[in-house]
C-alpha positions as semicolon CSV with decimal commas, in nm:
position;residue;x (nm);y (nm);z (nm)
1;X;12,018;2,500;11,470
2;X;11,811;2,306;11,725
3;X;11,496;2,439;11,883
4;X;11,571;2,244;12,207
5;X;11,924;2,388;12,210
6;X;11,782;2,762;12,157
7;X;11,571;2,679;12,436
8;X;11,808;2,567;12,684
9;X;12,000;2,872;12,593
10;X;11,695;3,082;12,674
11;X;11,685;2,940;13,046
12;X;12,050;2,977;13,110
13;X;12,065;3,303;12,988
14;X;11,838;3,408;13,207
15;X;11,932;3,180;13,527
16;X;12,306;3,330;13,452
17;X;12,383;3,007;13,581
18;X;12,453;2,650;13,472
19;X;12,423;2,503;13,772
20;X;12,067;2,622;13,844
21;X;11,950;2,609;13,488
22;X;12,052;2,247;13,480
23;X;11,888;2,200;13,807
24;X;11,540;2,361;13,660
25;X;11,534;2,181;13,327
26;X;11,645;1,829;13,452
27;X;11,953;1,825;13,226
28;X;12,366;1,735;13,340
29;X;12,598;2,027;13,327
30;X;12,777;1,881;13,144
31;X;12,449;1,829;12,876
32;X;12,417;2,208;12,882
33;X;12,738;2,304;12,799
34;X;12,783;2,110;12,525
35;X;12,466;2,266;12,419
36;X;12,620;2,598;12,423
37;X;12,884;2,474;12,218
38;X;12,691;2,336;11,938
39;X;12,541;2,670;11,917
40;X;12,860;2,860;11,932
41;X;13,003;2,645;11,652
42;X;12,682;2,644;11,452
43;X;12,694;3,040;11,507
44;X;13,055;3,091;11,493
45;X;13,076;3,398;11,783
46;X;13,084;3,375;12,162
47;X;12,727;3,354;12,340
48;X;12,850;3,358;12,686
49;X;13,160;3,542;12,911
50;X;13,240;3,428;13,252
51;X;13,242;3,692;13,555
52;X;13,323;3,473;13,846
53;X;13,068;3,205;13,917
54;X;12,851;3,382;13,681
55;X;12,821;3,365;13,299
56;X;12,633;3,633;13,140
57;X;12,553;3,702;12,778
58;X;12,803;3,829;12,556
59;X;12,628;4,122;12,304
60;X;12,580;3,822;12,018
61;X;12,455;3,605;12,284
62;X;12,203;3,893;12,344
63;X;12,102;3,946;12,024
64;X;12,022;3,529;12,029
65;X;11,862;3,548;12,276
66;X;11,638;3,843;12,173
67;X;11,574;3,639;11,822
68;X;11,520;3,294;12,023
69;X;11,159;3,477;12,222
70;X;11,044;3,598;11,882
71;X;11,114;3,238;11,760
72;X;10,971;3,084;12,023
73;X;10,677;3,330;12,038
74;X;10,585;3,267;11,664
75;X;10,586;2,869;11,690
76;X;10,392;2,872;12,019
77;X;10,106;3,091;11,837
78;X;10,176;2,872;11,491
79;X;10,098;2,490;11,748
80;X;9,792;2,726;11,900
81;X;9,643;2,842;11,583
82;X;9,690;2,437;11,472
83;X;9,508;2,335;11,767
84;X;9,244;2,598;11,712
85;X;9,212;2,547;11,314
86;X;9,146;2,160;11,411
87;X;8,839;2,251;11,641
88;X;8,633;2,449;11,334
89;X;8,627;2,843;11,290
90;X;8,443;2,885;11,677
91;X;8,489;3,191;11,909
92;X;8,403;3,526;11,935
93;X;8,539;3,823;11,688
94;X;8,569;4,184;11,827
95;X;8,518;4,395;11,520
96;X;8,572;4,804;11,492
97;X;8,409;4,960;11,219
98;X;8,357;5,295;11,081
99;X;7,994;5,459;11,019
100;X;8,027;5,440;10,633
101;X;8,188;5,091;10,636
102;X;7,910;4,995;10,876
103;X;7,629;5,131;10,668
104;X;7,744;5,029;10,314
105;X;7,973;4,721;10,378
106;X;7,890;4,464;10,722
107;X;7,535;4,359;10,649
108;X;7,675;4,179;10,301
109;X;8,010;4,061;10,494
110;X;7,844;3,927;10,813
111;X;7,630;3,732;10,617
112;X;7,879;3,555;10,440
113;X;8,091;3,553;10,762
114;X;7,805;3,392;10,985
115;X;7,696;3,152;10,715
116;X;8,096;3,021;10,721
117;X;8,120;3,050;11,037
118;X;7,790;3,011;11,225
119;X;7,897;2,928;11,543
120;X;8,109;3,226;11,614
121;X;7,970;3,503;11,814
122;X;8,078;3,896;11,679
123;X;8,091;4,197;11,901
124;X;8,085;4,538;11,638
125;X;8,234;4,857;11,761
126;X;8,116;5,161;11,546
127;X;8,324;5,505;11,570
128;X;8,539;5,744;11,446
129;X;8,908;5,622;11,291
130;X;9,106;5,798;11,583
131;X;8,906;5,606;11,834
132;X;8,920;5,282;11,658
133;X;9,296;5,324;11,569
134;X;9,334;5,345;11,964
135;X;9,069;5,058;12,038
136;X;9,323;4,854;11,801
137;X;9,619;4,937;11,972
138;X;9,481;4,863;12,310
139;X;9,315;4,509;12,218
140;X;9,021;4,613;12,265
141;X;8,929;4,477;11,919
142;X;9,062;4,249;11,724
143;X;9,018;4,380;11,336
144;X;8,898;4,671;11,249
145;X;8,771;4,802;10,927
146;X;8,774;5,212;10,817
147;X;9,002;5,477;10,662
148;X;9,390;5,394;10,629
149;X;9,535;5,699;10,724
150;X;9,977;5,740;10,760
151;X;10,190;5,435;10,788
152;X;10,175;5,285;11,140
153;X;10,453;5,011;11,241
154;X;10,231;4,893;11,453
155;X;9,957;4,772;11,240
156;X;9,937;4,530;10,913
157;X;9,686;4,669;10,614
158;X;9,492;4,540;10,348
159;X;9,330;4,811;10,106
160;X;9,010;4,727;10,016
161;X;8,832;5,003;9,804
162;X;8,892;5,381;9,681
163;X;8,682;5,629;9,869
164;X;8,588;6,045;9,771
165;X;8,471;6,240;10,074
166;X;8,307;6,511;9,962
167;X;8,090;6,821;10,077
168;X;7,713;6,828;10,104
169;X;7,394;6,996;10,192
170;X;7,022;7,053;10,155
171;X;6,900;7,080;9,834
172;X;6,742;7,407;9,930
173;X;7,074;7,532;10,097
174;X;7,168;7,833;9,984
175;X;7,501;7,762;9,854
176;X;7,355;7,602;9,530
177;X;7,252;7,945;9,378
178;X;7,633;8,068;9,474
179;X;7,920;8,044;9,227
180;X;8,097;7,689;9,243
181;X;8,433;7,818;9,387
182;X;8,591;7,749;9,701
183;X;8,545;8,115;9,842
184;X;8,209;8,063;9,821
185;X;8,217;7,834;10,113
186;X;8,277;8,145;10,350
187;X;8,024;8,215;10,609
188;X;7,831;7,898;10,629
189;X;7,822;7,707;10,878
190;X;7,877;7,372;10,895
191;X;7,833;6,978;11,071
192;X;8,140;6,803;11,111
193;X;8,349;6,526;11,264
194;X;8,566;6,686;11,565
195;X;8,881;6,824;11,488
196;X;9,133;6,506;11,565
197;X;8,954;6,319;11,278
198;X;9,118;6,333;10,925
199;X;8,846;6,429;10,726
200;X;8,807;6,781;10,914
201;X;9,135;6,849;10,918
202;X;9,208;6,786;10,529
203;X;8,887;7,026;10,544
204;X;9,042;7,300;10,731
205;X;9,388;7,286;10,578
206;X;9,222;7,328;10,255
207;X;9,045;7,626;10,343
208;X;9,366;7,760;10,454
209;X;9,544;7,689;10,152
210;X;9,308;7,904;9,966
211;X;9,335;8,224;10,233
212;X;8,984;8,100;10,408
213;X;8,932;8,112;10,757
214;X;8,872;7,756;10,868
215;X;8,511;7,627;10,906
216;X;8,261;7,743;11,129
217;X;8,138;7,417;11,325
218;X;7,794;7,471;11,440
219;X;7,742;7,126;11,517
220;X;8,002;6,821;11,635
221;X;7,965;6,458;11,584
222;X;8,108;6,133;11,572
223;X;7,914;6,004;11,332
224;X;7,769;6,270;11,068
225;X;7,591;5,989;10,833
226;X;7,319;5,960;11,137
227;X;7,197;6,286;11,064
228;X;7,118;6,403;10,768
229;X;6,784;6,541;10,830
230;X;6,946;6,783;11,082
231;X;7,196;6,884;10,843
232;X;6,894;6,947;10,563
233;X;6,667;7,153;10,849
234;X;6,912;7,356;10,953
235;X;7,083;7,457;10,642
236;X;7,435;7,367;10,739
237;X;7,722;7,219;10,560
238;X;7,902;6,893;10,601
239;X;8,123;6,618;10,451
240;X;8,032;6,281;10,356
241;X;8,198;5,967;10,141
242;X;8,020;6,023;9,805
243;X;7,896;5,619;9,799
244;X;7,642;5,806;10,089
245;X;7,475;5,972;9,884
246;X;7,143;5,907;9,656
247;X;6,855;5,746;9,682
248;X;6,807;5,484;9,935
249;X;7,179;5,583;10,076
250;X;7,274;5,641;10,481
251;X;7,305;6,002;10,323
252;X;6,963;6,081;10,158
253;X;6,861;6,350;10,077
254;X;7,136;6,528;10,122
255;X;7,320;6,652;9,799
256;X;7,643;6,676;9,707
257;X;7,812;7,053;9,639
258;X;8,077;7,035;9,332
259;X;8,317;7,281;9,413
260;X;8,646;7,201;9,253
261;X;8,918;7,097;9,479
262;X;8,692;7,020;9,803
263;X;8,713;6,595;9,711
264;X;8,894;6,422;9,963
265;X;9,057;6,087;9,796
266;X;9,123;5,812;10,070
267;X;9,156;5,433;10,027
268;X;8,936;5,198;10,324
269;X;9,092;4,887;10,428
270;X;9,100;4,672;10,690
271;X;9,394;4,706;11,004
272;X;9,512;4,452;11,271
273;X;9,832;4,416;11,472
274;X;10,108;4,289;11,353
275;X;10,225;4,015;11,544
276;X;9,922;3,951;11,762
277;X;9,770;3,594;11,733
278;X;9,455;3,568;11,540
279;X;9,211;3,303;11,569
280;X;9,071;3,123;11,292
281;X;8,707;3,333;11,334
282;X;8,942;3,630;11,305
283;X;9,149;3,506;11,040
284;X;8,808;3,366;10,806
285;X;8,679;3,767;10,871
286;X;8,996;3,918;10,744
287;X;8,978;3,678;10,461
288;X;8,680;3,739;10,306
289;X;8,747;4,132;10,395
290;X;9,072;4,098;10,167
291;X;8,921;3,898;9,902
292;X;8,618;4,057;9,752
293;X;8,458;4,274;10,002
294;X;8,530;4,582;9,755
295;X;8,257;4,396;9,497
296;X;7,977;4,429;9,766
297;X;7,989;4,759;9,883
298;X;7,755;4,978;9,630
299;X;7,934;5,191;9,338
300;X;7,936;5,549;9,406
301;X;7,635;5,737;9,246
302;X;7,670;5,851;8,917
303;X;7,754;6,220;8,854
């Protein structure tokens, strides 16, 4: 099948006329049908039916011509990404992150992703998954880097590291001299991500599951690794990725509280659209993301 055919058979399919597509593309009628031909031979079905003056697609010739944009679509971005890859990795990359990924994980990959690419300018977008899911889908960024959450059609994924969100607290909270058991976590009150984000509702669907009222939110952020020290001073409880946690961690001093069956398991990875062009800045990012970024973010602390 010939490219130049498939697109002639674009622009008469959607001129509905041979006359006028022949007239925009500089071709002989006669050129174009025998274009048509080749493809109904090649394809053995019917492309086009004749309703008076008018042709107009038959369904197989709809279905072409539905295949022939994707076609089309693909090579255009495949001779742009060529032309692009020939100029060096330059551009800008709009980059979504979430708080933990940002903490533990971008100052190691933007190093190696500015020293491979130093003339490229970055743009980081910090939040929440639900608002970065949307940020994606809009294209408003271009990557972006956090939880994978349910399979989306929409998005490509690449799964980068294992994660354990877990619950946490003041050393002096008061829930350390309780018994170790999910009831326990009754009447506290707690610091937590608003109610749309996964981690607060696997929270709250737990406590459900074990006859518990669900938690009572004193406090409600975006972005709950910010502020430890105002979990710690006012005694309240929270959840936080265990790699957080310890010494010299976005989480400090906060501790963790081991009550069996409150560990969240979730896998981080990096998302983009499927079928959107990426440039090559974009596409030396996702690289490096997919090939190693799992051995520079810091193990989870031991215990």
């Amino acid at each position: 099948m010939d490219f130049r055919d498939l697109s002639y058979f674009e622009t008469i399919a959607e001129l509905g006329h041979l006359g006028r597509a022949a007239e925009k593309l500089g071709r002989t009628q006669s050129a174009l049908s025998k274009c048509i031909s080749r493809l109904e031979e090649d394809l053995g079905t019917e492309l086009f039916q004749r309703i008076g003056r008018r042709i107009v697609l038959s369904p197989s010739g709809a279905l072409l011509l539905e295949r022939a944009k994707i076609l089309r679509r693909g090579l255009d971005e495949s001779k742009r990404q060529l032309s692009d890859f020939s100029k060096g990795i330059r551009g800008h990359v709009r980059l979504g992150a979430s708080t933990t990924m940002a903490k533990l994980l971008l100052p190691e990959v933007t190093s190696q992703f500015l020293a491979s690419a130093p003339d490229v300018t970055m743009e980081l977008t910090i939040g929440m998954n639900d608002m970065l899911r949307a940020s994606l889908q809009a294209g408003h960024i271009d990557l972006m880097l956090g939880p994978l959450e349910e399979t989306d059609p929409a998005f490509l994924s690449h799964p980068i590291v294992s994660d354990e969100v877990v619950i946490v607290a003041g050393a002096d909270h008061p829930i350390f001299q309780d018994k170790m058991e999910m009831a326990s976590l009754a009447g506290y009150r707690w610091m937590l991500a608003p109610t749309q984000v996964s981690t607060r509702r696997w929270l709250d669907a737990r406590l459900q599951s074990n006859g518990l009222a669900p938690a009572t939110v004193q406090v409600e952020s975006n972005s709950i690794v910010l502020f430890p020290q105002m979990i710690v001073r006012n005694r309240l409880l929270s959840q936080m990725s265990r790699r957080n946690l310890g010494p010299g961690r976005p989480g400090f001093p906060l501790r963790e509280v081991p009550i069996p069956g409150t560990t969240m398991h979730r896998i981080f990875g990096a998302l983009y659209r499927e079928e959107v062009y990426l440039t090559p800045a974009a596409i030396c990012l996702l690289n490096i993301l997919k090939n190693g970024a799992d051995k520079l973010l810091p193990p989870p602390p031991p215990g």
